[in-house]
Structure formats: C-alpha cells, structure tokens
C-alpha positions in Angstrom: -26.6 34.2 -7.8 -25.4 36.5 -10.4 -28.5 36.7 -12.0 -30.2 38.2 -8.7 -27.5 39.9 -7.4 -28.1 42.8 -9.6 -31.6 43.1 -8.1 -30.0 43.6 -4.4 -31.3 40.0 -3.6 -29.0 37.5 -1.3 -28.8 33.5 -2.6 -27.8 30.4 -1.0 -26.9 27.3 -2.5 -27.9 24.3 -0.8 -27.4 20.9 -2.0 -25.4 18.7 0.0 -22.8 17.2 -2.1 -19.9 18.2 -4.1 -17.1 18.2 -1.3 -14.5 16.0 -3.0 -11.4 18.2 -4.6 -10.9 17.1 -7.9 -9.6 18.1 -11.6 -12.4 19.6 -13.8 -14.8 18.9 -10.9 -17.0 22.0 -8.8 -16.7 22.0 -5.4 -19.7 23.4 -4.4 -20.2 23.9 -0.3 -23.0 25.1 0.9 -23.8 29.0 2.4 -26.4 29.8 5.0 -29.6 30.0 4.5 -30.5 31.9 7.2 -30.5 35.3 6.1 -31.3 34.5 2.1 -33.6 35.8 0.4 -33.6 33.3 -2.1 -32.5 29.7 -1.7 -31.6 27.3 -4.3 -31.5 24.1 -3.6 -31.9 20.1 -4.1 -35.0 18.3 -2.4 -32.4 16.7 -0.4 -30.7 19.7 1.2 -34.1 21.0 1.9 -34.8 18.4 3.7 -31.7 17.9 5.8 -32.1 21.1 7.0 -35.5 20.0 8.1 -34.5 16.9 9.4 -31.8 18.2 11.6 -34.3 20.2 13.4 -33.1 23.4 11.6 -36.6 24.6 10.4 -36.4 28.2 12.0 -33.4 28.9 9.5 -36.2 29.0 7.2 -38.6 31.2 9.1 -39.5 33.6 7.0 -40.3 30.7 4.2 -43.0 32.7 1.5 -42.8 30.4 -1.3 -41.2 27.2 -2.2 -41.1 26.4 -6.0 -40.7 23.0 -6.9 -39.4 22.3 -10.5 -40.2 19.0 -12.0 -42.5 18.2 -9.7 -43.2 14.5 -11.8 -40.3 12.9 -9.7 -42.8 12.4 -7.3 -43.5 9.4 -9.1 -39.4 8.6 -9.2 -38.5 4.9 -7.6 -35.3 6.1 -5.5 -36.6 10.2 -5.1 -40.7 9.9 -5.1 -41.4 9.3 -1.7 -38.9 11.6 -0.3 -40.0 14.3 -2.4 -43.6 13.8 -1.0 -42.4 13.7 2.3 -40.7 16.7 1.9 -43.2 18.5 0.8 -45.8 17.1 3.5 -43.4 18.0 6.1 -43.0 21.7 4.4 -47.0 22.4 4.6 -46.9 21.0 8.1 -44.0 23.4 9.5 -45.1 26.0 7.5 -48.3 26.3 6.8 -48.8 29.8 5.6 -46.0 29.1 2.5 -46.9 29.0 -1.0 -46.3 25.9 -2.8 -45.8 26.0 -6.4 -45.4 22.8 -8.6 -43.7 23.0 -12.2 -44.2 20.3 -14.7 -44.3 19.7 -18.7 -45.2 15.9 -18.7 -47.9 14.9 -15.9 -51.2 13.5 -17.2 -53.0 13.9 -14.0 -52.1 17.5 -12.6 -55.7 17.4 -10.7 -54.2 14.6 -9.1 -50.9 16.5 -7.2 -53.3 19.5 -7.3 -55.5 17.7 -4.8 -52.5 16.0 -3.1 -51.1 19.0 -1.8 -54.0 21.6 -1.9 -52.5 23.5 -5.0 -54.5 25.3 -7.6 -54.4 24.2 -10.8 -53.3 26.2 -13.6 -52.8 24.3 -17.1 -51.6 25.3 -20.4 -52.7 22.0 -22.4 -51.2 23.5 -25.9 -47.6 23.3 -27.3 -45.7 26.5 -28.0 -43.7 25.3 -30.8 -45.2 22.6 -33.3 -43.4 19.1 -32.7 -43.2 16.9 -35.7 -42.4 12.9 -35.5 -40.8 10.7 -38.0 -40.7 7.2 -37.7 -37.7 5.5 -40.1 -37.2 1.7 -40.2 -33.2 0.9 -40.4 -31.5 -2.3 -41.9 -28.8 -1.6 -39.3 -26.2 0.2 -37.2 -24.2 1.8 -40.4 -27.4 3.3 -42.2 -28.6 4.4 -39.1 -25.3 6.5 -38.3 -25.0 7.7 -42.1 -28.8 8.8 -41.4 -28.2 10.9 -38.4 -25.0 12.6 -39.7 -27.8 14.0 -42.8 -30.4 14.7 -40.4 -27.8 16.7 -38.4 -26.0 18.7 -41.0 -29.4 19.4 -43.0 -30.9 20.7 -39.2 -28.0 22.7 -38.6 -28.0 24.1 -42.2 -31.4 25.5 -41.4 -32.5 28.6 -39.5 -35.2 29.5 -37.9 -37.3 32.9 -38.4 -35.5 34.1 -35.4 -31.6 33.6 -36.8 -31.2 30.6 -34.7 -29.4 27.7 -36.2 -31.1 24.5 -36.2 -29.4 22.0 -33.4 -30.1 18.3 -32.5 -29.7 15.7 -29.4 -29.0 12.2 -30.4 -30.4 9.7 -27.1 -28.9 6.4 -27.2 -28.6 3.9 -24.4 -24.8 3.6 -23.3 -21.9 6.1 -22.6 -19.4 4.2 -25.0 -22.5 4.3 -27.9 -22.1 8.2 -27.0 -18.6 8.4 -27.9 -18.9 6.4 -31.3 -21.6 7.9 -32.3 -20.1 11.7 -31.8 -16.8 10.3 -33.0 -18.8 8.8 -36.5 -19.9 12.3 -36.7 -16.6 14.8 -36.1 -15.6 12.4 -39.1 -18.2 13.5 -41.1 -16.8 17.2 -40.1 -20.1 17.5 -38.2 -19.2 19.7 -34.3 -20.7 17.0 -31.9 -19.3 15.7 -28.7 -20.6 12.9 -26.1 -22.5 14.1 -23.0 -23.0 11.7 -19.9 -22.6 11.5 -16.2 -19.2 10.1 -16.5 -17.8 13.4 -17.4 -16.1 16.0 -15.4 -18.4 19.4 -14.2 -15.9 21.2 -16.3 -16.2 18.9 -19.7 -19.9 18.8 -19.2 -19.9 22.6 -18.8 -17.7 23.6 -21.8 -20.4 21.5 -23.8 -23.8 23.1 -22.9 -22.0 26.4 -23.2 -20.1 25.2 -26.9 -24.0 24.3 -27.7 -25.7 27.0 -26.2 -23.6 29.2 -28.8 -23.9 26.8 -31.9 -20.5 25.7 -32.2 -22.0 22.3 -31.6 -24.4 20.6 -34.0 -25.1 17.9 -31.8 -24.8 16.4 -28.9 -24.9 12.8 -28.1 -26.5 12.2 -24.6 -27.8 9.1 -22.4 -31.4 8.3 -22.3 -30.8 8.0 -18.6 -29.9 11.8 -18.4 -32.8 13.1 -20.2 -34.3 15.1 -17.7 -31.0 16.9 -16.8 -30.3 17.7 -20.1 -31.3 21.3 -21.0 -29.6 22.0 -24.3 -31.8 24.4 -26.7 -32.2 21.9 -29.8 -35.1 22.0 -32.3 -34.3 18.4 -33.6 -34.4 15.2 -31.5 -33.4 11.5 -32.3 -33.3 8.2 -31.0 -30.6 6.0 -31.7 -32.0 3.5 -29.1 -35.5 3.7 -26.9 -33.7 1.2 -24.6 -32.8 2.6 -20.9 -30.1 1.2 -18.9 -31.6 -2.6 -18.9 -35.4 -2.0 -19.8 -37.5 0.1 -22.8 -37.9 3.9 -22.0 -41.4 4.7 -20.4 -44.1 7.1 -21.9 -43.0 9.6 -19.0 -39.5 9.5 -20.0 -40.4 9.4 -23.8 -42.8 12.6 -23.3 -39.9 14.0 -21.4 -37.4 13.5 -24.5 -39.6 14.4 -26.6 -40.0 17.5 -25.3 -36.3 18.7 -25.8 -36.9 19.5 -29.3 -38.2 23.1 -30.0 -37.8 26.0 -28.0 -40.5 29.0 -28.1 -37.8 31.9 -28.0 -35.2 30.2 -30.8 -37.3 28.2 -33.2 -40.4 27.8 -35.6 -40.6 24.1 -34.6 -39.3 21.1 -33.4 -38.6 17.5 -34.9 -38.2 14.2 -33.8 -36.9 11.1 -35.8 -37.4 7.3 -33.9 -34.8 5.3 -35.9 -35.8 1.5 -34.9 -33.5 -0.9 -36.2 -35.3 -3.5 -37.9 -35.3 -6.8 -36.1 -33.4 -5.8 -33.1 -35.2 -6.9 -29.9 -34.9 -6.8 -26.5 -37.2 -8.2 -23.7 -38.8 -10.3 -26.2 -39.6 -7.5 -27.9 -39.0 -5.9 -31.3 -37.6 -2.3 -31.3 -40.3 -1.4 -34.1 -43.2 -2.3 -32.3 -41.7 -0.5 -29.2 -41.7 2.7 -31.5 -45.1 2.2 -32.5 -46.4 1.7 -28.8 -44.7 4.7 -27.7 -45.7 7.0 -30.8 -49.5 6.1 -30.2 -49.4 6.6 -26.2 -49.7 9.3 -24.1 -47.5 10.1 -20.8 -49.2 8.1 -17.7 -50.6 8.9 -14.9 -48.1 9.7 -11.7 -48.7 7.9 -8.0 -47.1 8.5 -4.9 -45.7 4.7 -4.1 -44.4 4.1 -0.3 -42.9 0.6 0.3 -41.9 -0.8 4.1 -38.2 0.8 3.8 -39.6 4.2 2.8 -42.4 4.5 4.7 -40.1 3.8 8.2 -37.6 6.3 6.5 -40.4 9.1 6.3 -42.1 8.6 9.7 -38.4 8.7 11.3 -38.0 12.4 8.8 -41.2 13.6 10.3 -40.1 12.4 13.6 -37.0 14.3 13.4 -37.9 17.2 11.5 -40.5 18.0 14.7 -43.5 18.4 11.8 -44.8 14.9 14.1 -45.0 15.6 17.9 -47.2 12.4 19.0 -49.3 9.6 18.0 -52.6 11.7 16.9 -50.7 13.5 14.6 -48.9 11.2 13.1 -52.4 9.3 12.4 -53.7 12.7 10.9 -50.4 13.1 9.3 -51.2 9.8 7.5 -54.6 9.6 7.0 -54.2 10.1 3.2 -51.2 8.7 2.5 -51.1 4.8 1.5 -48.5 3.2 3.9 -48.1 -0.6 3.8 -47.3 -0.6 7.4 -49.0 -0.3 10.8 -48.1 3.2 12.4 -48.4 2.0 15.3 -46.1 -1.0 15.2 -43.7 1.1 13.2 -43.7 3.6 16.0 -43.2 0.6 18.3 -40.7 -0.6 16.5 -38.2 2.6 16.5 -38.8 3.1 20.2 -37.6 -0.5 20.5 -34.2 0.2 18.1 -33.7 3.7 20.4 -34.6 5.6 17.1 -37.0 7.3 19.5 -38.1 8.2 22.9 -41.2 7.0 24.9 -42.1 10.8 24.6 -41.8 10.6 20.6 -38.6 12.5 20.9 -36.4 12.0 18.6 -32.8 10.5 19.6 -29.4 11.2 19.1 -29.3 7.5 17.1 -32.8 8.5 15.2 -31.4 12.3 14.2 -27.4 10.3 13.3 -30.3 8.1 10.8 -32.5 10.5 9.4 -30.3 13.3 8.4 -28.0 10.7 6.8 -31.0 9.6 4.9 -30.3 6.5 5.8 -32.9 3.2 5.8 -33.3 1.5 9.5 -31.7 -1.3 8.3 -28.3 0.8 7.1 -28.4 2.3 10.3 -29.0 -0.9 12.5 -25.9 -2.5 10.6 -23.5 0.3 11.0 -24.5 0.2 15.1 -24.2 -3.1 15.2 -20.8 -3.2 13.3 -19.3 -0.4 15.9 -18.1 -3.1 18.4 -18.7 -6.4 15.8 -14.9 -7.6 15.4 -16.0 -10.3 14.2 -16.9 -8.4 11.5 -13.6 -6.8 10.5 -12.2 -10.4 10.3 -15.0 -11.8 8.2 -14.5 -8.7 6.3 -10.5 -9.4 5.6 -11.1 -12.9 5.0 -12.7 -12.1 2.3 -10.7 -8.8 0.8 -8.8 -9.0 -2.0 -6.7 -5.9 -0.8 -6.0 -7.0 2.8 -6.7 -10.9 3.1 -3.1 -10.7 1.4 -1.5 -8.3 4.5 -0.1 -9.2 7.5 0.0 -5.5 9.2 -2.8 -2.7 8.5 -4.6 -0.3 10.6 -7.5 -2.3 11.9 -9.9 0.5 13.0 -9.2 2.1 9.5 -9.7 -0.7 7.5 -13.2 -1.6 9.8 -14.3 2.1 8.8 -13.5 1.8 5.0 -15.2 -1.8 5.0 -18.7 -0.6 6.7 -18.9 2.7 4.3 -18.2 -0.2 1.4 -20.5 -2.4 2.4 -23.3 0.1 2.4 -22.4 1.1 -1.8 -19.8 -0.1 -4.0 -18.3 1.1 -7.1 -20.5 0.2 -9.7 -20.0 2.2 -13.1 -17.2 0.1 -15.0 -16.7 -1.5 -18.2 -14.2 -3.4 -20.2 -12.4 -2.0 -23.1 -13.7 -1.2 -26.5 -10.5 -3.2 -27.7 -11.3 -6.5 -25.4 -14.7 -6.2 -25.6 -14.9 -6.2 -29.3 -12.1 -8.8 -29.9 -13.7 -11.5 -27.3 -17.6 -10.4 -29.0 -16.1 -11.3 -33.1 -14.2 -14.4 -31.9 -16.7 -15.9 -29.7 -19.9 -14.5 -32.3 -21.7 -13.3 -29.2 -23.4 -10.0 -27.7 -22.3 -9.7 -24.4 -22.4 -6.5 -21.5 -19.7 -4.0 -21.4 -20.6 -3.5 -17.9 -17.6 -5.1 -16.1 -19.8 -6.4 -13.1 -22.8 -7.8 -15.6 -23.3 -12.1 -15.2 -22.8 -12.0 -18.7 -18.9 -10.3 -18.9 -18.3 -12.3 -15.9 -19.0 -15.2 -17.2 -17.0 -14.5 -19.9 -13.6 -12.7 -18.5 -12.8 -15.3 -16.4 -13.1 -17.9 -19.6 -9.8 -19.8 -20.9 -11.9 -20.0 -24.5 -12.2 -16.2 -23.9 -8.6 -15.6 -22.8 -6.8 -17.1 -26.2 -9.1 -14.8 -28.3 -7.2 -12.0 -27.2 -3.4 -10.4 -28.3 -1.0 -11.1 -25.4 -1.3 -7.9 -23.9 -4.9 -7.8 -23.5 -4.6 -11.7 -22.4 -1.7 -9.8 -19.6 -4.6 -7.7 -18.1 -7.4 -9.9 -18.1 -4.9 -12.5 -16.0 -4.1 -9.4 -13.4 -7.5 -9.1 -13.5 -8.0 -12.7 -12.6 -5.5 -12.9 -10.0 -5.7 -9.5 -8.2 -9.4 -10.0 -7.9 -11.1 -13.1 -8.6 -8.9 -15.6 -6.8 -11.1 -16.5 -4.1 -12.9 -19.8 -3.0 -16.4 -18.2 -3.3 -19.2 -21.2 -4.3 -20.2 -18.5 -6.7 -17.5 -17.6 -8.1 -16.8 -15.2 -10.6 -20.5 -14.2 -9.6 -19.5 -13.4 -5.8 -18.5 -9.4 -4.9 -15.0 -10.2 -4.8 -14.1 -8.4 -8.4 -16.4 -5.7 -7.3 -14.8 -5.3 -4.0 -11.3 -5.5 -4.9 -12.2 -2.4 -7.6 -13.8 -0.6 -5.1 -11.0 -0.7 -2.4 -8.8 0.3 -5.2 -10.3 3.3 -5.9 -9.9 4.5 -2.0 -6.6 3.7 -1.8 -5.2 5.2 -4.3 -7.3 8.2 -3.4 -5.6 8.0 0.4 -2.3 7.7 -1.4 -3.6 11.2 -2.9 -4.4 10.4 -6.6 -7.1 12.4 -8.0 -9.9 10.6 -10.3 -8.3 10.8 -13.9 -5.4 9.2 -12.6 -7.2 6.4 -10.9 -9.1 6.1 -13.9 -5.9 5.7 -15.8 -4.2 3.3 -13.8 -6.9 1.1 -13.6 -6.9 1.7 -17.7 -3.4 0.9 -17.9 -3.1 -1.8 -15.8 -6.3 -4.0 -16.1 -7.6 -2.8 -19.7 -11.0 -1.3 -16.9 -12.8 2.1 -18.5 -13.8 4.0 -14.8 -14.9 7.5 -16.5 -13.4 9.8 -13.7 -16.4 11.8 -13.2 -18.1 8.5 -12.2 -15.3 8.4 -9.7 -15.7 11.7 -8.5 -19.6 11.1 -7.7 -18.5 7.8 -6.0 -16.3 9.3 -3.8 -18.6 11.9 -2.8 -21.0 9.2 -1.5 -18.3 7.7 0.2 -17.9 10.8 2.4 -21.9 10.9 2.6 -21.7 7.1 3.7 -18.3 8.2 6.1 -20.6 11.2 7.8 -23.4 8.4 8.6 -20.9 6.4 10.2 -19.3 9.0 12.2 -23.1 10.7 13.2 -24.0 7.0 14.3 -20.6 6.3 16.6 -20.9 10.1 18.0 -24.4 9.0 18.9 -23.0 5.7 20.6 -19.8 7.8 22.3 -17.7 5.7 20.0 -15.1 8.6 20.2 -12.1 5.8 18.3 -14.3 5.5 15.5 -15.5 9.1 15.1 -12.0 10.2 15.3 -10.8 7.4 12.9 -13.8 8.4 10.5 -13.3 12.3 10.6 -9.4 11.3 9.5 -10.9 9.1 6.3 -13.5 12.0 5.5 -10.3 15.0 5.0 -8.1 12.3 3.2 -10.9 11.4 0.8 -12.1 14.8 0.5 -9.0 16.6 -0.4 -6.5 13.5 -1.5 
C-alpha cells in the first residue's frame, strides 16, 4: 500500500484470516476490492470472492500475477490453486495471467496448462557455491556454524553489504538452541518459526534486513516464506517435519543464499552428521542424493475429496452453468471421478439444484472451503443430540460437569471435531531428563505414539524431580483418565488440550497467557503464535458452522455460533 500510494494507486488486502485480537499479533481485515486498482491477495481470498458469486467485484480484472506459482504441485494448496486459476480464465477470459517461479523444471508444462507464454531465464544471477562437510556430531557441527557465521559476516561484498547466513534445521526447539549456542558465542542470531508472534517475526526480518543480525535460525518447513537477504546458507538437518526434504524444497533453500543487488555470491554448506539416519537412511547419502539432483518435475494431482471440492467451486463461482460445460471444463484435467455421478451425487446431498444451481447448503460448503464430507457432518450434527452426549461422554472438560450450556458446548464440539490443536511439545527439562534416564530418542511432539507411550509410563515418571513428576500426574489425570481400548493412543489428551485452549480464551485470556498456564501447570511448550493461528481456524471452522445452520434455518445455532465467533475473536 504504501509503496503505491505515492503513485495515486488504491490497494486492497485480501486474505481471509487474521481476525483474532491478540498481543504481538496483526489483525489484518480485509478492504473492498471493488474499486482497487491493485489487489493483494492470498489464492484463497481470491477465490472466496469467486466462490461467493462475487466475480463482478473484479470486473475490470487486467492482470492477475501469481507468485510462486510451483504450489501447484502443493498436497493441501495444488489443486485449489489450479482451480482457481481455471475458474479465473473462465470468468474472465480477456485477463492476463502471469506465473512467477525460481524452481520448476518443466515451465513448458504450466505454460501449456494454462495457455501462458513462456519466458525463461535458465542462468543464475549470483554464483552459488556448495560445500559438503562430514560431522562426528551435534557439538562440532554447532562450533562449525558459529565460524562459518562470524567469518560470513566478517566479509563484504563489492557492494558494502555484510555477509549474512540462514541456518535450516528441522524443529522449532533445535531453532532456539542452536541461536542460543550462537548469542553465546557473541554471534546476533535469533530463532525464526511459525510459532512466533507477527510482531517477533517482524522485528527479526527487519533486525536482519539491517545487519544487526548475523543469522537467523529458521524451520525447513518455512522455507518458502522466508525472504531474508543472506549470501550464506546451511543445513543443520535435510530432515522435514517426519520425512527428508525434496529436490523442490532443497532447490528452493538453496536458493536463499545470494542476492543480485547485495552480493558477489552465495554459499551453501550441507553439514551431514555422520551416521545419523532416518527412514533407513543415512544423512550422508541423503546429501549426496540431493547435491547430484535436479528440482523435479511439477503435476497437477486431484484425488476424490478435491476433485468434489473443485466441481462444487466452479459450481458456485458460476464459471460452470451445466453439464456440457462442465465436461469441456474437464476435458483436460485428470479427475479420478465420474462427473456425472459426482454431479449426481451433490444434487442428491442438496449441494445443488436440478437446474445446476447452486444452493444455499452448496454456497455455506464451498466458500468455507469445506470437503462434502465436513459439510455433510456438520448438517447432520445440527439436530444429532445424540451427538452432544457421545461428545460429553467422552470430554475431559465436561464428562466431569453436571450443568453447562448444551447448545454452546454442541457448537465448540462440532468446530473441534473438524481440527484440533496440534502444535505441542513437552519441556526441554522433561524431555531431556526422561531421554538420559531411559537412553532413548523419543518425539518432543506431545501428541507423537512415541511421547505417549512414554508420559503415561511409571518407569518414566520416577526418572523425573518431583515437580516435573507433579505435572506429568495432572497431565495424567486431567486428560488421560479415560477407559479408551486405546489408551494413551485415543484423542482424549488431545482433546482435553484443545478445549483448554477455548476456554480460557472465553474466560478472555489472550495466547501468551494460555501458553503460560499450560507451561506452568502441565510442564506443555504451546508457542502462542501457534495459538493464535489455531484460534483463527477455529473462527474459520465457527463461520462454516454458522453458514451451514443459516442454510438449514437453524436460527439457535447461528445465533449461539455468532456469540462463540466475537468471544473468540476478541477474548
């Protein structure tokens, strides 16, 4: 905005999200499109404009640049970018459509795909070097990167810049020991990671962006968000989440190090430890494999749920208006479904009409981006009490209360049930204490088999100093004392965490402190950005809910949900 605003040029944000009030946090609502002349925006709040049957906000539409245009090829985003951009030629078919990406190996391929020109630039602004360096272990690797960082950051470049460096590793706790290693060495590096408040996350790229940060450490997971101007890159780990980083990702990290207008060239140091493996597989041949390859080849890959999602979008964005169309619409796209029964199908659930209308219950699903069999359980749970009671019996908030408000607790069960809380872990202090005792590597993910397993051990429990042992047994008994056949495997933990986090948001509490009670009193590390983002699903999951009972006249529950949606909003 303030960059176009000095040209005389109106710009709207849209992007759907950000509603929750917060410490630290940016709460971003949207502005109208209608009269922009530029409009920023996810693929997502693109496309619920489209599939809310608002395209004539967008009349005018000349060009529509799409930046990373790889995420076709994304597991939870691909499809729905494709869609989009289908739906975009279809409504408005005298529009530009540009594509932007560093790391595709077939570009002929989208070119094709969506009738684009292609226009590549095959060579390398800035020349990339690659180091490959075996480690005995953790400490020589940490002692290695705190010299690699302060000789990089020592140097400048022919253009005055000082020479900066990302560090990717694969866990948000390995991002603060890492940076903390570092500030010892009196190196300026901090931790970077979704967990973190707008406002941290922000102080960091602009600390960086003005060198008064050597490094930053950083998730491999956020590696295509992260845009920080460093000529040196290294990988503590080429592990991501629970599986080895891809070519695509690797090109994609690789290419962080170097930038045309601030350096001479860029670096980048694998640091495989030697005989650590994972999958079956040794981290040094891993490093090998991915020095020697090349990024792959992107596809467009619809399963059942996404292709049912898309037709519905199409449906409801009017770019689809009958049958012939739809088989046009289709011709070249690789469905694993019949149209026809699909079609068949949604007139059946009332998604649509005999006249390929869309319905109130179809548009409720669609612009909640919902899957037919999310929406088909929240219409079904609308008069299911049967439901709420199965629901309490197994609660470990409310199977312990005599009195509570039923519609309420019906609501906040139905928006659970369609995403819990998933992002937390146990304590450096416990985890460490129960992995020397017991000699094992374990998860510090607090819902992972493996720290299941071992939490709700007794051999576990006397490893521990009293007041860990004190948490663990609230733990225990707060959460885990139901008669599930797979218990400590069932939900229940993951349930009772997740209800905790909403109430204490009803009683008003604002992420750091429910990320410090839980801290405090179970010895649980909930980063309250992670919160934050949680909660703003659980108004997106709230909206659904209330779209599909204002579909069905269920004027108790839209009213009950529109009370939740304020409460959780603004605390």
């Amino acid at each position: 905005k303030r960059k176009y605003k000095k040209l005389g040029l109106k710009v709207a944000i849209k992007v759907g999200r950000n509603r929750v009030k917060a410490k630290g946090e940016l709460k971003l609502p949207d502005s109208d499109v209608s009269n922009a002349d530029i409009v920023v925006a996810t693929y997502e709040g693109i496309d619920f404009l489209l599939r809310n049957g608002n395209s004539n906000a967008l009349s005018n539409l000349g060009v529509v640049l799409i930046d990373e245009i790889h995420m076709i090829d994304d597991e939870d985003r691909g499809t729905r970018l494709n869609g989009l951009i289908k739906r975009i030629k279809n409504l408005y078919p005298q529009t530009q459509i540009i594509g932007l990406s560093a790391t595709v190996k077939n570009p002929q391929f989208l070119a094709n795909e969506f009738n684009m020109k292609l226009v590549e630039y095959p060579d390398r602004p800035v020349p990339l070097e690659r180091h490959l360096v075996y480690m005995r272990n953790e400490s020589s690797k940490r002692h290695l990167m705190a010299k690699l960082a302060k000789k990089e950051f020592n140097t400048k470049s022919k253009k005055g810049y000082r020479g900066q460096t990302i560090i990717f590793t694969n866990s948000r706790r390995k991002t603060h020991k890492i940076a903390n290693f570092l500030q010892e060495k009196h190196i300026n590096a901090a931790a970077y990671h979704a967990g973190l408040s707008y406002y941290k996350k922000e102080k960091i790229e602009k600390d960086f962006d003005r060198a008064r940060l050597s490094v930053v450490v950083t998730t491999a997971a956020l590696a295509a968000g992260v845009d920080f101007p460093a000529s040196q890159v290294i990988f503590d780990s080429l592990v991501m989440g629970n599986k080895w980083i891809n070519p695509n990702e690797f090109s994609q990290m690789l290419g962080r190090a170097g930038r045309p207008s601030y350096h001479d060239r860029g670096i980048v140091y694998l640091l495989p430890e030697v005989g650590n493996d994972f999958s079956g597989e040794s981290e040094e041949s891993k490093a090998l494999e991915l020095l020697e390859s090349n990024s792959e080849d992107v596809y467009i890959e619809y399963d059942e749920e996404s292709s049912y999602e898309q037709i519905l979008a199409d449906i409801s964005s009017t770019s689809i208006k009958n049958m012939d169309e739809l088989n046009k619409f289709y011709k070249d796209i690789d469905v694993p479904i019949s149209l026809e029964i699909a079609i068949s199908e949604m007139k059946e659930l009332g998604l649509i009409s005999d006249d390929f209308k869309i319905t109130k219950y179809g548009r409720a699903t669609s612009v909640s981006f919902l899957s037919i069999d999310d929406a088909e359980f929240i219409r079904t749970a609308l008069d299911d009490w049967d439901y709420l009671i199965n629901y309490v019996r197994l609660s470990p908030m409310y199977k312990k209360r005599e009195k509570y408000d039923k519609l309420l607790v019906k609501v906040i069960a139905m928006a659970l049930d369609l995403e819990l809380f998933e992002n937390a872990y146990l304590s450096s202090v416990i985890h460490n204490q129960i992995a020397n005792a017991l000699k094992i590597k374990f998860s510090t993910r607090l819902f992972a088999e493996s720290t299941l397993d071992i939490i709700s051990s007794g051999e576990a429990l006397d490893k521990l100093d009293s007041k860990f042992q004190d948490a663990l047994i609230r733990l225990q008994s707060d959460f885990l004392k139901c008669n599930c056949q797979d218990r400590p495997f069932c939900r229940c933990l993951q349930l009772g965490i997740s209800e905790v986090i909403i109430h204490e948001r009803l009683k008003g509490k604002d992420p750091v402190d429910i990320s410090n009670k839980l801290f405090r009193k179970y010895q649980i590390q909930v980063y309250p950005g992670d919160i934050f983002s949680w909660l703003d699903n659980f108004v997106k999951n709230l909206d659904a809910i209330k779209r599909i009972a204002k579909a069905f006249n269920r004027k108790n529950i839209e009213r009950k949900t529109s009370y939740l949606i304020k409460k959780i909003e603004n605390g």
